[in-house]
Each structure stands twice: as C-alpha cells, then as structure tokens.
C-alpha positions, 0 to 999 in steps of 0.5 A: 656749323659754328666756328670752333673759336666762336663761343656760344651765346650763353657766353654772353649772359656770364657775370664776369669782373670788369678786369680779367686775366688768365693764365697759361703755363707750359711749354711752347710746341705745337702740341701743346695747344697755345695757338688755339687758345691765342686763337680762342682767345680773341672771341674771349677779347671781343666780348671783354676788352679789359680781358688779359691772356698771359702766356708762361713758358718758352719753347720752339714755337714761341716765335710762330706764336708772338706773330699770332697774339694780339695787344690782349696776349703777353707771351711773358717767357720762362719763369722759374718754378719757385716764382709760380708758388 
C-alpha cells in the first residue's frame, strides 16, 4: 500500500511553474487538517524544490505545527479578513 503522503507517478508528468506557492487559511486545531498537508507537502517539495507552502491563521496548534514545517512551510500568523480581499 502506498503512503498516503506519497503522490502518485502522474504527479511527475505535470507542467508546473518553475516557482510555486499555495496557500492555507483557517484555523490551527488539529481538526482542521494542517499537519497532514505540512506533511503532504514535503513529497510536494521533493519533486519542486522552489515549491512554497504559506500557512494563514492562528490557533492551539500553531506550536505542534511550527515543529512539523519545514524551511518550504511559513506558519505567517492571523491576518486580518480585510487583508485577504
């Protein structure tokens, strides 16, 4: 069975920019999910190592979740809503 943080071959035939950033918003709890992309995100990183992950928000897992990143993964904080527009 293949890792669920591996992606798949086709992965590998994409045409992607040479520079890629995605982004993230919502709360930090563990429900919502941000380890698992931090972790996902890594097989992401090791195809494209330009490959930028950009985390926004804030909440009681932001500490767990800073250990996890790595130097491809920015945890940037709150932002306000009138910011995002």
């Amino acid at each position: 069975m293949r890792d669920r943080f591996t992606a798949p071959s086709w992965v590998d035939t994409l045409s992607l920019p040479a520079f890629l950033m995605a982004h993230a918003i919502g709360r930090l709890t563990r429900e919502a999910g941000f380890g698992d992309l931090i972790k996902a995100w890594r097989s992401v990183a090791a195809r494209w190592p330009a490959a930028r992950l950009w985390i926004i928000g804030d909440g009681p897992e932001r500490a767990r979740l800073e250990r996890l990143a790595g130097p491809r993964t920015r945890l940037v904080g709150r932002v306000g809503a009138e910011r995002l527009r």
